[in-house]
Every structure is written in structure tokens, then in C-alpha cells.
N, C-alpha and C positions, 0 to 999 in steps of 0.2 A: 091530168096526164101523169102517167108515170116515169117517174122519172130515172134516167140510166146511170148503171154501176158501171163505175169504171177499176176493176182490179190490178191496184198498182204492187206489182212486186219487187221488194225489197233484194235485190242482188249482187251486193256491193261489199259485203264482207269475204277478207281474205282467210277466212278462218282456219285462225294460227294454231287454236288448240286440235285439229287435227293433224297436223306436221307429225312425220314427214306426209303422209298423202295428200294434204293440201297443202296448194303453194302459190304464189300470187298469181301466176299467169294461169292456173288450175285451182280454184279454190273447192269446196267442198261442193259449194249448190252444183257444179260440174262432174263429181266423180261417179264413176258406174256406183250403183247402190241394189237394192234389191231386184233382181229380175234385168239387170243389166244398164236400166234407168235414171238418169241422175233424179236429184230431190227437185231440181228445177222442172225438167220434163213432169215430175209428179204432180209438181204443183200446177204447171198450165193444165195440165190434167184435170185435176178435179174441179177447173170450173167450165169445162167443156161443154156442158148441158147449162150451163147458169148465163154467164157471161160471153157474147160475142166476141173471136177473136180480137177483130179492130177495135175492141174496150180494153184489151187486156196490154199493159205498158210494163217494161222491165227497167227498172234505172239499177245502175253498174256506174262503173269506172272505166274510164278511157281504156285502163291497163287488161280489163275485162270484156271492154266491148266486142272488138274484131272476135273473140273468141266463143262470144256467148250470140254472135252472129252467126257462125259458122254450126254451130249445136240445134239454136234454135230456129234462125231465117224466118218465114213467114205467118210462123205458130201463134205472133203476136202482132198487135197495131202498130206499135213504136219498142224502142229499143232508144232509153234517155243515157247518155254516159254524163256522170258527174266528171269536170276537167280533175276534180282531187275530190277523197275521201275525206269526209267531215260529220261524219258519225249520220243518226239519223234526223235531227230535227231540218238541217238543210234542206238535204234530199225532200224529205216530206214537203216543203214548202217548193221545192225547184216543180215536184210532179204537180200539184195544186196549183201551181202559175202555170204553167203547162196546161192541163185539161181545162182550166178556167177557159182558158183560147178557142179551146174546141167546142166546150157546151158548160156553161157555168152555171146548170142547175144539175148540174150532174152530182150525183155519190159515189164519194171516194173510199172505195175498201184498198187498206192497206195491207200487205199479207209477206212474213218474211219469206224468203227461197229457200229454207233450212230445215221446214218440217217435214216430219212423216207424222202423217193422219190416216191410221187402218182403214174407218169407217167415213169415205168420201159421203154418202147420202147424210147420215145424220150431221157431218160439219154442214153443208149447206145447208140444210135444215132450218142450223143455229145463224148460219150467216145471210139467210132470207128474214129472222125473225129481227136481227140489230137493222137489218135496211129497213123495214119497215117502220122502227122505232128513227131513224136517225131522220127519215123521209119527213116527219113531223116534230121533230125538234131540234132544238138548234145546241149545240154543242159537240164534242166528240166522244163517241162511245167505243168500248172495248171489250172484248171476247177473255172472259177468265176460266181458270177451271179450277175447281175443288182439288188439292192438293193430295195426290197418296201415298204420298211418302216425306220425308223431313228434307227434301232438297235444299240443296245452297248454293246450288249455280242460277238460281231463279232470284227474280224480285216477285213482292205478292202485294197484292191489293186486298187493303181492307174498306169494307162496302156495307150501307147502311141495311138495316135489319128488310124496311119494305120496298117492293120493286113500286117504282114510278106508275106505271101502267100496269095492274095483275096479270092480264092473260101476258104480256110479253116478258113478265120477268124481271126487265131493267130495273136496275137500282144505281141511286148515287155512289159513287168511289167518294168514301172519309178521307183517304190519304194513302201514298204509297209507301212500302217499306222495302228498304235495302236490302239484298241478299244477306238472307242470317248466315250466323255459325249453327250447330247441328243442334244444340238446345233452344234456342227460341225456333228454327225451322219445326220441332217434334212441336212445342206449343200453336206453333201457326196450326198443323196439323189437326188439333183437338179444335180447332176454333171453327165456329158454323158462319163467321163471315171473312173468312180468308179467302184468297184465291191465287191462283199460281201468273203472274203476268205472263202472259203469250205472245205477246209483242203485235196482232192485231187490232188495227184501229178502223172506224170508219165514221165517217160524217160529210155532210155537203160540202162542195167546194168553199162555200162562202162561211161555213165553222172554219173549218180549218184557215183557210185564210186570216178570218177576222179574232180568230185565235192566236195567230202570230201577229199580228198590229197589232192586239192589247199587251201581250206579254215578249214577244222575240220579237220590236220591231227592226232591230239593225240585223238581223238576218235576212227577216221579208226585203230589207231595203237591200240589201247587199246581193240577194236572189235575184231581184228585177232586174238591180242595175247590170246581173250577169246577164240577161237573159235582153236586155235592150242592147248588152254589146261591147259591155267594160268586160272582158274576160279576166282581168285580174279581179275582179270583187270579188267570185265565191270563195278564191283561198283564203280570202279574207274573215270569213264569216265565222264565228266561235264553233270548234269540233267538240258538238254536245250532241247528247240524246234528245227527243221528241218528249220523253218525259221531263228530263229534268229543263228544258225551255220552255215548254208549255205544260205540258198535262199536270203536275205538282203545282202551277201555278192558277189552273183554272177553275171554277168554282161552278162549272157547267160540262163535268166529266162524268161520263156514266160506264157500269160495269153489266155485261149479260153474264150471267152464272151458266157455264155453257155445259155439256154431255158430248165427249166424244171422244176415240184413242188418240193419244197424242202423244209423241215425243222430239225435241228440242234436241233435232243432232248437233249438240254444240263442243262436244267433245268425247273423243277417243274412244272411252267405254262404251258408250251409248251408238254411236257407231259402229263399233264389233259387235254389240251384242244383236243388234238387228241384221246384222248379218246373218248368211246360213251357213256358220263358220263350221258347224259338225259333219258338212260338206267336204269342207278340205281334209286330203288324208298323209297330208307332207310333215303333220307334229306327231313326237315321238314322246311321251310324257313318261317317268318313274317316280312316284310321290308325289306328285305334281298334281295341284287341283284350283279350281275355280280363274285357271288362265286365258286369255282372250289374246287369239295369236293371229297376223295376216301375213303371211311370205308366200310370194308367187311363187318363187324359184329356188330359192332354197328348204333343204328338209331342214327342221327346227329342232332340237332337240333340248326338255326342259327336264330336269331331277334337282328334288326335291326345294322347288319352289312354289310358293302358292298367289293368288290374286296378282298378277301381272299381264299387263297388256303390252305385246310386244309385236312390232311392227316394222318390216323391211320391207326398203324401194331399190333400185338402181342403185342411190348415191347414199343412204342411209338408213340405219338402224336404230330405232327409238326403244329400249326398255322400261316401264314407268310401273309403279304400283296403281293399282284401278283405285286407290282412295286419293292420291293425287296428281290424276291426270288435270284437271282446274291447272296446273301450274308449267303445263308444255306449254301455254303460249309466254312463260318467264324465260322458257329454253331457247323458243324462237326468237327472241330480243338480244340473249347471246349471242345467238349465232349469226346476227345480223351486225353484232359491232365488231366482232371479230371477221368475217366474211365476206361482209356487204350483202346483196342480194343473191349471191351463189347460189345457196341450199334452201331459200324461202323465198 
């Protein structure tokens, strides 16, 4: 019998590095995006034809919930709220005790709420070809892709020369590596077994699970104990990633070498630029070139500046160089000890 995909999406970051247009009570997976859509909408989207609504689960944050209720309502099966934010290896583990309840030979694709993916058919494509693989073996596998440019806001997986199985491709992950600086990122680049981490994951309930018993077990335990009724134990639980708690630790992780447009709206540029900003006609440029500008309401007026991303709300004005936007969320940590929660 075949067995059911459960698409757990990842919906719990407040993503700082878009400030000011992201903000905790509005994070990113929420803001109008291409076609008026958020990235969230997109993504319940593309598994429209794959995955049954009442498979499809969002975990967020309390501070997110009521709001990504109101957006999304009955689009999805469940709507999980973490009581606190504690990165992703929790979470993974809080959805995994969760679906175990409901059908424990299920498969668990993990998917974050932050991408844009041009080509919806060829990602399913890819993400029919890891179910298949993860349906028959026991570990957790992940979705990479061939690196086209020397990025540093990415981690990359380096993966062994042959796939496990030929016709599907999988091969074992050697080891993961940190987000480089811009010189070893250009050598990742040259390399034939790099690949860009993407941040999805998928394997059977019982991988994942029996992945956190071998290597995070005070987290599985502190998950349950949430989940039987001690509401203080998850803030309890170490605010770490799913990589560095499990995947880096396990000796049964596999990588698909995937095909397909992707990009990682994780910060400002990368955001404008998928915009259809040559649409707005409120900037006024004189020597001014390669800038990336969002103002509703005000006319913008730029001379003789170059590569800048600049972006007005209501209550605020952000100007950054597009070469370091990576460091608006050091801005939003500012303005949070001077401020409090006001502006973020």
C-alpha cells in the first residue's frame, strides 16, 4: 500500500532580514509578493495536484497563528503553533509526534514558506522522485541543487560521487559545510559535488523520529513531554537547527541533486529583485544605476548613487547597499534593544 505524504510547512520565521516589510506580527511568508500572493499561498499552491489538503499541516508560532488563520483558514488540515520559537530541529520533531497520531507510516516532506519556485511541475517531479526513495529506506533525505553562483547566504552539501539507486539519483551527504565567504563559495561553485542546501527534508515518520532518539534525545523528550501537557517543556528545549541536531550527526542522510528555478527569499535584494519593480513609476534616478527601490507613497528621488536597496513603510526607511543586505537583521537586533517590539 502506498503510503501518504504529509507536507509539513515550515512557517515560523519572523524574517528579520526583510525589515522594514517584515515584522513579527507580518512576517515575510505573509506579504503580498508576485501577483498580489503571498510566498505562503504559493507554496500551499504548488502541491495542489500532489498532496490532499487535510495532509497539508503549517506550524508557526502563537504570535503568528491567529494571523496565518485569517490568510489561510481551511486551505490546510491543521495549523500547529509552536508556544515559542526554537529554531527548526523542535518544530520538526513537535510535527513528526503530531502526524505519528494520525497515521505513523506516513511521509513526512518538510518544505520552508519562503520560497519562490518558477517551475511548480518539474519541483514535484523532484519531490515525487525523494518519496519514492525515502518510501523504501530508512533515513532522511534532502532536496539540493547545483550552485549558480558563489552565494553566502546558503550552506551546501557535499555528496558522494554515486547515487544509491541509478535511475533515482540519490546519493549519500559526506558532510555539511557552513555558509562560506565569497572565495571558497566561487570554489564550491567549480565543484561537481556541491550543492546549495534548500532547507527541504523528507522521510518516514519513524526516520525522523528514531533520528531524534539516537542524536536529540532531550528534545524528543522535552517535545512529548509538551505534547502530554507540561507546557513549559518546549521552551525548554535547545534553539537549534534540524541540521546541526541531527542531520550533521547522522550517518543515514541522503541528498537528491534536484532541477528546478529556485530562489531563497531570505533577504531584501532577492525580494526586489523578483519583484516587478520596473512597474512602479514613483523613482526619479540621475546617475543612478543598478538600484532596487519599494515606496508606495512617496516619489523617491536617487542621484548619483549606485547598487542600493531602499525601502519605505509607514513608520520606516531602510537604505542598505545590495552587497550588505545579510546584515539588516544586525539592524533589527538594534532596534529591538533600543525600542523593544515597536518597529519589529
Amino acid at each position: 500500500m502506498q503510503r501518504p505524504v504529509y507536507g509539513i510547512i515550515l512557517a515560523g520565521g519572523k524574517g528579520e532580514r526583510l525589515w522594514p516589510l517584515s515584522r513579527a506580527s507580518k512576517p515575510k511568508q505573509l506579504l503580498p509578493f508576485k501577483n498580489g500572493s503571498s510566498l505562503l499561498d504559493q507554496t500551499i499552491d504548488r502541491f495542489a495536484n500532489y498532496i490532499p489538503p487535510e495532509q497539508l499541516i503549517i506550524i508557526t508560532t502563537e504570535q503568528q497563528k491567529n494571523e496565518i488563520i485569517k490568510k489561510i483558514g481551511a486551505r490546510v488540515g491543521h495549523i500547529i503553533a509552536e508556544p515559542i520559537s526554537r529554531n527548526t530541529a523542535p518544530s520538526i520533531a513537535l510535527a513528526s509526534l503530531f502526524v505519528q497520531k494520525i497515521n505513523p507510516s506516513a511521509i513526512l516532506l518538510f518544505i520552508p514558506a519562503d520560497h519562490f519556485i518558477a517551475d511548480t511541475h518539474q519541483f514535484i517531479e523532484n519531490i515525487k522522485a525523494v518519496v519514492n526513495f525515502v518510501a523504501d529506506n530508512e533515513g532522511i533525505t534532502l532536496l539540493g541543487l547545483h550552485p549558480t553562483h558563489p552565494a553566502t547566504g546558503y550552506g551546501y552539501i557535499e555528496y558522494g560521487p554515486r547515487p544509491l539507486i541509478p535511475h533515482l539519483s540519490t546519493c549519500p551527504v559526506l558532510r555539511f559545510h557552513e555558509k562560506p565567504d565569497k572565495k571558497t563559495a566561487a570554489e564550491y561553485v567549480k565543484s561537481q559535488h556541491m550543492l546549495w542546501n534548500i532547507g527541504i527534508f523528507c522521510g518516514t515518520v519513524n526516520s525522523f523520529i528514531e533520528s531524534f532518539a539516537h542524536y536529540a534525545p532531550n528534545i524528543l523528550k522535552k517535545v512529548q513531554n509538551y505534547l502530554a501537557g507540561d507546557k513549559n517543556s518546549y521552551a525548554d528545549c535547545e534553539n537549534i537547527s534540524i541540521d546541526y541536531a541531527v542531520l550533521e550527526k547522522s550517518k543515514k542522510v541522503y541528498v537528491l541533486p534536484a532541477q528546478f528555478g529556485w530562489s531563497d527569499v531570505g533577504n531584501l535584494e532577492t525580494f526586489l529583485l523578483l519583484q516587478s519593480l520596473e512597474q512602479i513609476n514613483n523613482i526619479i534616478t540621475v546617475e543612478a544605476n543598478h538600484n532596487l527601490v519599494l515606496s508606495n507613497k512617496k516619489i523617491v528621488g536617487l542621484i548619483g548613487v549606485d547598487d542600493l536597496c531602499v525601502v519605505e513603510t509607514d513608520d520606516a526607511l531602510l537604505i542598505v547597499k545590495r552587497s550588505q543586505v545579510e546584515k539588516v537583521k544586525q539592524l533589527v537586533q538594534q532596534l529591538e534593544q533600543k525600542f523593544g517590539s515597536t518597529y519589529t
